[in-house]
C-alpha positions as CSV (number, residue, x, y, z in Angstrom):
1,X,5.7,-35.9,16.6
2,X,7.1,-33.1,18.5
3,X,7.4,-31.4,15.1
4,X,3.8,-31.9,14.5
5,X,2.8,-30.5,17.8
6,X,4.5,-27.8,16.9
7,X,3.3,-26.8,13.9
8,X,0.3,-26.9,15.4
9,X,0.7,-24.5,18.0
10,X,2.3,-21.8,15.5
11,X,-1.5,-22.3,13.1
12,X,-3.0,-22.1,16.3
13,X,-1.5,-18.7,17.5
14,X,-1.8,-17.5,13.7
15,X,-5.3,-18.4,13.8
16,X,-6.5,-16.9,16.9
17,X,-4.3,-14.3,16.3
18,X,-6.6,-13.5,12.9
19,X,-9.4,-14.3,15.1
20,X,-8.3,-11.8,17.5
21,X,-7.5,-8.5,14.9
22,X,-11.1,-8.9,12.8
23,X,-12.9,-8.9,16.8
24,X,-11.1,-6.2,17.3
25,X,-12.7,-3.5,14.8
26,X,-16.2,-3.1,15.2
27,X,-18.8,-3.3,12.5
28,X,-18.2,0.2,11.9
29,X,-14.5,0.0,11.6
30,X,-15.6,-2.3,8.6
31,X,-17.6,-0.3,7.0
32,X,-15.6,2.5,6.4
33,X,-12.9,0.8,5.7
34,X,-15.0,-0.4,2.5
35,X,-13.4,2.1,0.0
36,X,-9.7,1.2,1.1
37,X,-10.2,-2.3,0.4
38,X,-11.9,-2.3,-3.1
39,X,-9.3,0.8,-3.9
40,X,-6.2,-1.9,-4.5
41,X,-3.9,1.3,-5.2
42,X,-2.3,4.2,-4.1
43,X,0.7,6.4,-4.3
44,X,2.9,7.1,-2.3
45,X,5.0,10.3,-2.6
46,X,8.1,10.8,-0.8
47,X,9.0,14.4,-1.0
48,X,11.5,16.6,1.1
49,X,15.2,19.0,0.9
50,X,16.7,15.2,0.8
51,X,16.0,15.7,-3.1
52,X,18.5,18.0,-3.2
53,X,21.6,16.4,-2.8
54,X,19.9,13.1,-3.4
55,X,20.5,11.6,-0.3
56,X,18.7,9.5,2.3
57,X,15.7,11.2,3.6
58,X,16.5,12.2,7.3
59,X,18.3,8.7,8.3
60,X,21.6,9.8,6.5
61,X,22.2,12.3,9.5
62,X,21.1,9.9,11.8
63,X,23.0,7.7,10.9
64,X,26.0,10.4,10.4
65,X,26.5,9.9,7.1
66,X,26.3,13.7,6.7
67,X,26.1,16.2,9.7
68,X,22.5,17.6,10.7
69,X,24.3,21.2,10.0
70,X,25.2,19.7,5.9
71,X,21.9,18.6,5.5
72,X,19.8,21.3,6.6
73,X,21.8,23.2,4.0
74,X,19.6,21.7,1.5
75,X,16.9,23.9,2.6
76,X,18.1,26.7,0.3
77,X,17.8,23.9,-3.0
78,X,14.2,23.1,-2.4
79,X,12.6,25.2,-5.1
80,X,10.4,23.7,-5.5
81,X,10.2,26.0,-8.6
82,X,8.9,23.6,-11.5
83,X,6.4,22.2,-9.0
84,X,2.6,21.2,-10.6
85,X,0.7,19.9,-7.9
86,X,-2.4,19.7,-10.9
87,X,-0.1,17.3,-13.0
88,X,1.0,15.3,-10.3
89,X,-2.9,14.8,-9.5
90,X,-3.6,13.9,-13.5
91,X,-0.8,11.6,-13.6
92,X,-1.9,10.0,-10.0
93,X,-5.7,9.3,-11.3
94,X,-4.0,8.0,-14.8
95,X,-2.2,5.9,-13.2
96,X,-5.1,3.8,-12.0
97,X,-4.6,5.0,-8.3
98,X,-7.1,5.8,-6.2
99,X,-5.7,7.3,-3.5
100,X,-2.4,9.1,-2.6
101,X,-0.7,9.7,0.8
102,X,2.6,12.3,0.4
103,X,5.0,12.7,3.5
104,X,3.4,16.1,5.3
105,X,6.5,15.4,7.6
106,X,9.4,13.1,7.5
107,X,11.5,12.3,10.5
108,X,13.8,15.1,9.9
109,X,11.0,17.6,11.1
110,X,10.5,19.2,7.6
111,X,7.1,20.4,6.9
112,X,5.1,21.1,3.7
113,X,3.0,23.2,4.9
114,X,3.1,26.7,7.0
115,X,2.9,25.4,10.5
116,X,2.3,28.0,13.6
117,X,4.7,25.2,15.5
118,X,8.1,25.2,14.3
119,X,10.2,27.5,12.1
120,X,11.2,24.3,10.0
121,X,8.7,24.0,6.9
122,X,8.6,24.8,3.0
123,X,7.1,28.3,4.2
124,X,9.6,29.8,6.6
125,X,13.1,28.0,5.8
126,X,13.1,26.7,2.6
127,X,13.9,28.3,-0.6
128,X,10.4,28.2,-2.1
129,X,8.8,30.2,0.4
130,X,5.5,28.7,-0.1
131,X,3.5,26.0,1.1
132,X,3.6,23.4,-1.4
133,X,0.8,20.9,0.6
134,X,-2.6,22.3,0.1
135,X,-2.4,22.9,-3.6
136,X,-1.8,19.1,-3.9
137,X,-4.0,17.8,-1.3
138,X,-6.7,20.4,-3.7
139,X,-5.6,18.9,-6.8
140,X,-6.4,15.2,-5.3
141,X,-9.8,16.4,-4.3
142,X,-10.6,18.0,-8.1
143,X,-9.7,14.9,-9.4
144,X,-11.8,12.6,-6.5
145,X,-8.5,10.7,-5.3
146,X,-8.7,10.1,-1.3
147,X,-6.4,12.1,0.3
148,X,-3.9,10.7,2.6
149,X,-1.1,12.2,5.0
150,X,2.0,10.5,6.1
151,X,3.1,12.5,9.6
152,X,6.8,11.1,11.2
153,X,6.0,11.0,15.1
154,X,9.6,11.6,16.0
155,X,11.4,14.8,15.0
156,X,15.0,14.6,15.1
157,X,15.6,18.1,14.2
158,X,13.2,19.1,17.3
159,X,15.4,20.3,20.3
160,X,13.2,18.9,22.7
161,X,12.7,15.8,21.2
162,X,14.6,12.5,23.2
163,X,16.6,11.4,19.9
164,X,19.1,13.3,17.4
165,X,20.9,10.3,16.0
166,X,21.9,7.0,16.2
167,X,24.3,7.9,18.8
168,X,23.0,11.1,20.5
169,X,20.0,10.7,22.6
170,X,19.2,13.7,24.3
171,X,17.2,12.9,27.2
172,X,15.2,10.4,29.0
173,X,11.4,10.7,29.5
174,X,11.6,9.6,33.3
175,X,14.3,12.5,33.7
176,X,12.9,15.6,31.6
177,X,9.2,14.7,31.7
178,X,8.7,18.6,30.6
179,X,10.8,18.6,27.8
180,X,9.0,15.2,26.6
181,X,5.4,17.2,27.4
182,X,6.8,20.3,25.2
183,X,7.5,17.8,22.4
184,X,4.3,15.9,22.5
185,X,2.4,19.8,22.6
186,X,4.8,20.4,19.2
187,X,3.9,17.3,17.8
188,X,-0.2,17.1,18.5
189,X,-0.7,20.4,17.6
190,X,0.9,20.2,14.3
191,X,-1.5,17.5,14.1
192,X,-4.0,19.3,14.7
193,X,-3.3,21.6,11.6
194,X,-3.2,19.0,10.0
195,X,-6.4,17.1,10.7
196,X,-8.4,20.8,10.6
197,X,-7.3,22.3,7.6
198,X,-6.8,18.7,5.4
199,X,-9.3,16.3,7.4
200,X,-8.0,13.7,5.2
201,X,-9.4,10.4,4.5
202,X,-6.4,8.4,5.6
203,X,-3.4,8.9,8.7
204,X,-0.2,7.3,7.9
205,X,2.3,7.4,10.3
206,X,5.9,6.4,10.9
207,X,8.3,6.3,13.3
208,X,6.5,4.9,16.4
209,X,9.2,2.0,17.2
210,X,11.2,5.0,19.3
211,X,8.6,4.8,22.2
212,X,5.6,3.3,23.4
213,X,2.2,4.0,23.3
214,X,1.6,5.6,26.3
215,X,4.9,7.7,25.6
216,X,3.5,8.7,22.3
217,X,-0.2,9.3,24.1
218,X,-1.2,6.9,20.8
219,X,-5.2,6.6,22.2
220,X,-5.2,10.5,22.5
221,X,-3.9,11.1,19.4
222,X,-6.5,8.3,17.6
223,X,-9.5,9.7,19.4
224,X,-8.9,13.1,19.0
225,X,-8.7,12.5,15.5
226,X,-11.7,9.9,15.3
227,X,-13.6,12.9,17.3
228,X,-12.9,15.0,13.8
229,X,-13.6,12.2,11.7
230,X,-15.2,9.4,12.5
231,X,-15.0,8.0,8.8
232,X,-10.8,8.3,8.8
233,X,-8.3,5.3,8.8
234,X,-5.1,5.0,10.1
235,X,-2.5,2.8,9.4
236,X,-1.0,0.3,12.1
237,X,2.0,2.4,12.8
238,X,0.5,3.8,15.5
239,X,1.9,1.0,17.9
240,X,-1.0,-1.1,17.0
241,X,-3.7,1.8,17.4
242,X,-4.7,1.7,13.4
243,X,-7.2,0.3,11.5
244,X,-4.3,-1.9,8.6
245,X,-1.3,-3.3,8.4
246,X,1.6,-2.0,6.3
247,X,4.0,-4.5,4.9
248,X,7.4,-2.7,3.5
249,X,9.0,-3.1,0.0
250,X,8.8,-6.8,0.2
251,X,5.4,-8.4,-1.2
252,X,4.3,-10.9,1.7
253,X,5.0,-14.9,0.7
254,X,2.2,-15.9,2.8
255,X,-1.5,-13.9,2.4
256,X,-1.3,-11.6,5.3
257,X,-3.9,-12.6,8.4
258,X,-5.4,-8.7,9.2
259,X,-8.2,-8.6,6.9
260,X,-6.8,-5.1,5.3
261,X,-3.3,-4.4,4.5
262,X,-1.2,-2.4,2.0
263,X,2.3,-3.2,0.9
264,X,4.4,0.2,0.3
265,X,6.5,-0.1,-2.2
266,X,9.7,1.9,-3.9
267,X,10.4,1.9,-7.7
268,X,13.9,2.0,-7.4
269,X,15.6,1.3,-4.5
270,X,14.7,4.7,-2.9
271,X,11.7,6.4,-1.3
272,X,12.8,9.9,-1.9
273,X,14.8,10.8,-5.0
274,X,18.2,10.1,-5.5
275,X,20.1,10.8,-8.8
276,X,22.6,7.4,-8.3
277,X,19.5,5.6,-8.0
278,X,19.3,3.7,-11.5
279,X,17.8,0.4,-10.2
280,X,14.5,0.9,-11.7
281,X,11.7,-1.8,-11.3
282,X,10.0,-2.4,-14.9
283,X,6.5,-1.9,-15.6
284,X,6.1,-5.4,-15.7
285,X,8.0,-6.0,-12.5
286,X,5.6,-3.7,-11.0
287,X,2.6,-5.4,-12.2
288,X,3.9,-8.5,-10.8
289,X,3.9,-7.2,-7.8
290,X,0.6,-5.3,-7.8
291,X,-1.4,-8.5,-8.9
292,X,0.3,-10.4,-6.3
293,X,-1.0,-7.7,-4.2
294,X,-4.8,-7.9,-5.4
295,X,-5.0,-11.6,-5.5
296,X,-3.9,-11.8,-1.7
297,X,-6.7,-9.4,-1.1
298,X,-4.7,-6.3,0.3
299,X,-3.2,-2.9,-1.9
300,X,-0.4,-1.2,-3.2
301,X,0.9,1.7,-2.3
302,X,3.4,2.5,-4.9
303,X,6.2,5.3,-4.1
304,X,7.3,8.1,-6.1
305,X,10.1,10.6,-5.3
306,X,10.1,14.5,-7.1
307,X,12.9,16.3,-7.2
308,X,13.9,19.3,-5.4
309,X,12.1,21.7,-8.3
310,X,8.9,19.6,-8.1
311,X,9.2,17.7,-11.2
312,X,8.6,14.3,-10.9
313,X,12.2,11.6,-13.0
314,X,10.7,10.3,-16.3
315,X,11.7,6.8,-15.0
316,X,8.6,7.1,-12.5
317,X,6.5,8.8,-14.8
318,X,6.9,6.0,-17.3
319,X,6.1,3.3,-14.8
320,X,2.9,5.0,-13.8
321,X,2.0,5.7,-17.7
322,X,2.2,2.0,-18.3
323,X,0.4,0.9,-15.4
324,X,-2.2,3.2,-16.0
325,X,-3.0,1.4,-19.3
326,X,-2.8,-1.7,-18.2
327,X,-5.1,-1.0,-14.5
328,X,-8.0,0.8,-17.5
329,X,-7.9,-2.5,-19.2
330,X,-8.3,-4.6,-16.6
331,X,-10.0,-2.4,-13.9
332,X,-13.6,-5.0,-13.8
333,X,-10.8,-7.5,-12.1
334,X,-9.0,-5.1,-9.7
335,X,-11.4,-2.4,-8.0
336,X,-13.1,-4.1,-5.3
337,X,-12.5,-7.7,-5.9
338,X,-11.9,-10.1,-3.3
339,X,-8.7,-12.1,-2.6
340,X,-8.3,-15.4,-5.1
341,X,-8.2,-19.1,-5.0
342,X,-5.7,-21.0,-3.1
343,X,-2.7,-21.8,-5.8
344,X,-3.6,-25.4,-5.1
345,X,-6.6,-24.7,-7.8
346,X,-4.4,-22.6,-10.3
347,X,-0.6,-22.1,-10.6
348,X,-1.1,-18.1,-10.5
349,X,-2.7,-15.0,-8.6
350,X,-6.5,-15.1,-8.4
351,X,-9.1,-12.7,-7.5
352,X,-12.9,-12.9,-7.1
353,X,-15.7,-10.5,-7.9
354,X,-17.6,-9.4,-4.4
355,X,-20.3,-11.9,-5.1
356,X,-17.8,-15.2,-5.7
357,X,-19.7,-16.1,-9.0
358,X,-16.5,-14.3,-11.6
359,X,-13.0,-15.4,-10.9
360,X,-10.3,-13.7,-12.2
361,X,-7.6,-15.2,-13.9
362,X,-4.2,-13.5,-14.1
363,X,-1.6,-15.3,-16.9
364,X,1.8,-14.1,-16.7
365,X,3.6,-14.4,-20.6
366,X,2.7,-17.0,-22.7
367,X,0.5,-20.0,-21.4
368,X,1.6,-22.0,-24.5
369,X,-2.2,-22.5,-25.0
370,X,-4.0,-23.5,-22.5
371,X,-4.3,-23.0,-18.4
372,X,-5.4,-25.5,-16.1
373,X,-8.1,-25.3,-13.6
374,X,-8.4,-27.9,-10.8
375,X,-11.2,-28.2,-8.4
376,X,-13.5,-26.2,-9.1
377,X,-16.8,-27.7,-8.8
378,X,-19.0,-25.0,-10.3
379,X,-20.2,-25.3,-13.7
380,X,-18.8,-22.7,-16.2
381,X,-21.1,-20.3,-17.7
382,X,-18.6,-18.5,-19.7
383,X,-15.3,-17.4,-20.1
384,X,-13.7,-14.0,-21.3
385,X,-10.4,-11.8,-22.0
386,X,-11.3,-9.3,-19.5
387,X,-10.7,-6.0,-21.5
388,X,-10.4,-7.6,-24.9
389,X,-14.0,-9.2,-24.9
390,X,-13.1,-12.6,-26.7
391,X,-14.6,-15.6,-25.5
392,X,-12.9,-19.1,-24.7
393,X,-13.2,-22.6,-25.0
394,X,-12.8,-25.0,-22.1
395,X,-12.3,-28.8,-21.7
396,X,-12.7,-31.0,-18.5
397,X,-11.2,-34.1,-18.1
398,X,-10.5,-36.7,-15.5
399,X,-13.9,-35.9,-14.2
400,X,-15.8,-39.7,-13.5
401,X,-19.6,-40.5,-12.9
402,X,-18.3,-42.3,-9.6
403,X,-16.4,-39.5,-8.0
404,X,-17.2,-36.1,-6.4
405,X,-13.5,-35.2,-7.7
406,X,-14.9,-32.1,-10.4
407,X,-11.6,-32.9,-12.5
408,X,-9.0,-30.7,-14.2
409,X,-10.6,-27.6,-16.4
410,X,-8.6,-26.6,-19.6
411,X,-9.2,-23.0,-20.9
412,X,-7.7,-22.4,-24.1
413,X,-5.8,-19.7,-24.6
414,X,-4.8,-18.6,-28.2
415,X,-1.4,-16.6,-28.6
416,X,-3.4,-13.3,-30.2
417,X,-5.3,-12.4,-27.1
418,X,-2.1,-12.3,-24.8
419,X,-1.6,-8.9,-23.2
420,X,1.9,-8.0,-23.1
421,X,2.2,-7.3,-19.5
422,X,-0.6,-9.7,-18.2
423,X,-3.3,-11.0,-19.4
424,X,-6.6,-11.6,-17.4
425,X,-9.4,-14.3,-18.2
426,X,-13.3,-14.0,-16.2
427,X,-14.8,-17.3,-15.5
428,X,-18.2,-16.8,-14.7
429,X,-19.3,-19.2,-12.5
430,X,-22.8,-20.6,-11.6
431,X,-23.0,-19.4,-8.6
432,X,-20.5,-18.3,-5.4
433,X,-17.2,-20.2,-6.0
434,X,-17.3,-24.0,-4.7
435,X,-14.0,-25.6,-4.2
436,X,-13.4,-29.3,-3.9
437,X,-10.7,-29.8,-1.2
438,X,-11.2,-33.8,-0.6
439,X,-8.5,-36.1,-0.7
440,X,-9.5,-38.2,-4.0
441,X,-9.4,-42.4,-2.9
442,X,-9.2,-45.7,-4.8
443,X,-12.4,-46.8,-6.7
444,X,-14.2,-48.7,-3.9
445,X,-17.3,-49.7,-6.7
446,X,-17.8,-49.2,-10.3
């Protein structure tokens, strides 16, 4: 019993805690929010002097793996030399993306761009002399990708900042208040670059868990940018001041309660490049993964890492060449879909057109023939390989005169149409989705 009770408590708290984030955002948090949702996919680009050496961005001096002094040196290998901000764009939109946030400025305080704060940026320090951001964020725009910037609040390399590694914290707020106030002018007013010359569609920051919100002046920072922009998002790491939650590297078991979210996800296992790196995800690996993504209703935000001369490993450009196919087949079941069916109705990832009359079918390898539909009490209009065009058959049985039960549905599903990464079937419904979720009793009459 006390079990019981307390499973009941944690649904409650998950509940009101659902309950709570969607009263939070007003009506008109929703509404621009519209495009994120139906986008389903993005890219993320981790790029920095970490591609040099092929190390861990910024953490592997804070965590003195290497001295700050060793890695700065890797300012005079960023080249940046091969770079094509235009190709990475092309091979973005290809990809099926429709968005694409690149890291303006990790935690190690290394801009992209030609700040007025700060000596520390592609421009002044690093061997390519040039900033290598606003050809990119142009090339999204000519090829109408939203633009998004990921900004590190904490900058390690930043004498006045409170942290330098692991072990070496400078300074306390309470002690130095006006060295935290320098930081915090260094910091907002590279934003302010930033959000002036970029105004990009999307804020993705990191970094946030080294001090508070009031510490960090978050509600400034959000309505000074809102003030620019009133249409802008911005993710949750912001302690809590954004607009969607971001999962990392780990799809989530259990559909996510915020009503948007985006899993960020690495091909390998690292953000930024490293040549020791092998451990590539396959295409198909990474279509798993996206279509869990799309059937629990939220996106992907898929990382790539260029190397120091701007060119971005074959591995990733294979990946994103074979998603790209697949996404153009199958776009009419990704872009702005709704999340699926419970699995209790179909052993597999779901999705639903905006309108609840299509439901998408995804089928993983070879169904041996058929899949099974249970529950679903609509009648079926028609049924369709989504990208191929060919129609199915469909069978129910176990469905009686005497029971509300809508039985078992049978699609048939013949070995030629399979796709060879996934394979997705439209059920067109007669109307909005109805789902029978009754417990089924003993005949009481017949």
């Amino acid at each position: 019993m006390k079990r019981y009770l307390a499973l009941l408590i944690i649904f409650g708290l998950l509940f009101s805690c659902s309950v709570s984030f969607a009263q939070d955002l007003k009506p008109e948090t929703h509404a621009k929010m519209e495009w994120f949702k139906d986008a389903k996919l993005g890219i993320f680009i981790h790029w920095g002097i970490y591609a040099v050496n092929g190390i861990d961005e910024s953490w592997s001096f804070f965590n003195n793996y290497i001295s700050h002094e060793d890695y700065l040196k890797q300012l005079d290998g960023f080249t940046a030399k091969k770079y094509d901000p235009e190709y990475w764009a092309e091979i973005i939109k290809f990809s099926g993306a429709q968005y694409s946030v690149i890291t303006t400025r990790h935690h190690d305080g290394f801009a992209l761009w030609d700040s007025k704060f700060g000596d520390l940026n592609a421009v002044k320090s690093s061997a390519a002399k040039r900033d290598v951001l606003t050809p990119f964020v142009k090339a999204l725009r000519n090829n109408n990708l939203k633009v998004g910037l990921y900004y590190s609040l904490p900058d390690w390399s930043y004498a006045d900042y409170t942290h330098h590694t692991r072990d070496i914290n400078r300074y306390k707020i309470s002690d130095e208040p006006k060295r935290w106030n320098k930081y915090l002018n260094y910091y907002q007013g590279q934003m302010g670059e930033l959000m002036k010359k970029y105004n990009p569609d999307l804020w993705w920051f990191d970094g946030d868990w080294e001090h508070n919100a009031e510490e960090w002046e978050a509600d400034k920072l959000r309505a000074m940018l809102l003030k620019h922009n009133p249409e802008t998002i911005l993710n949750s790491r912001l302690r809590g001041k954004g607009d969607y939650e971001t999962p990392e590297q780990g799809p989530p078991v259990v559909r996510p309660v915020a009503p948007y979210w985006e899993l960020c996800l690495t091909m390998n296992d690292s953000w930024g490049y490293q040549h020791n790196d092998k451990n590539y995800k396959t295409p198909q690996q990474v279509i798993d993964i996206f279509v869990d993504c799309v059937s629990k209703g939220g996106n992907l935000l898929l990382d790539i890492g260029p190397k120091a001369d701007g060119t971005i490993p074959k591995e990733q450009v294979n990946v994103l060449k074979e998603l790209g196919v697949w996404t153009n087949k199958h776009k009419e079941a990704i872009y702005g879909t709704e999340k699926g069916i419970p699995y209790d109705h179909y052993y597999g990832a779901t999705a639903l057109s905006k309108d609840k009359t299509i439901l998408y079918v995804f089928v993983n390898g070879n169904a041996n023939g058929q899949i099974a539909l249970k529950g679903v009490t609509n009648k079926i209009n028609r049924i369709w390989v989504v990208g191929e065009g060919t129609k199915l058959r469909h069978k129910v049985i176990s469905k009686v005169y005497w029971s509300k039960y809508p039985g078992i549905t049978y699609i048939d599903l013949p070995e030629q149409v399979l796709d060879k990464y996934c394979t997705v079937l439209a059920v067109l419904l007669d109307g909005p989705i109805d789902l029978y979720r009754e417990r089924v009793g003993a005949i009481e009459s017949n």
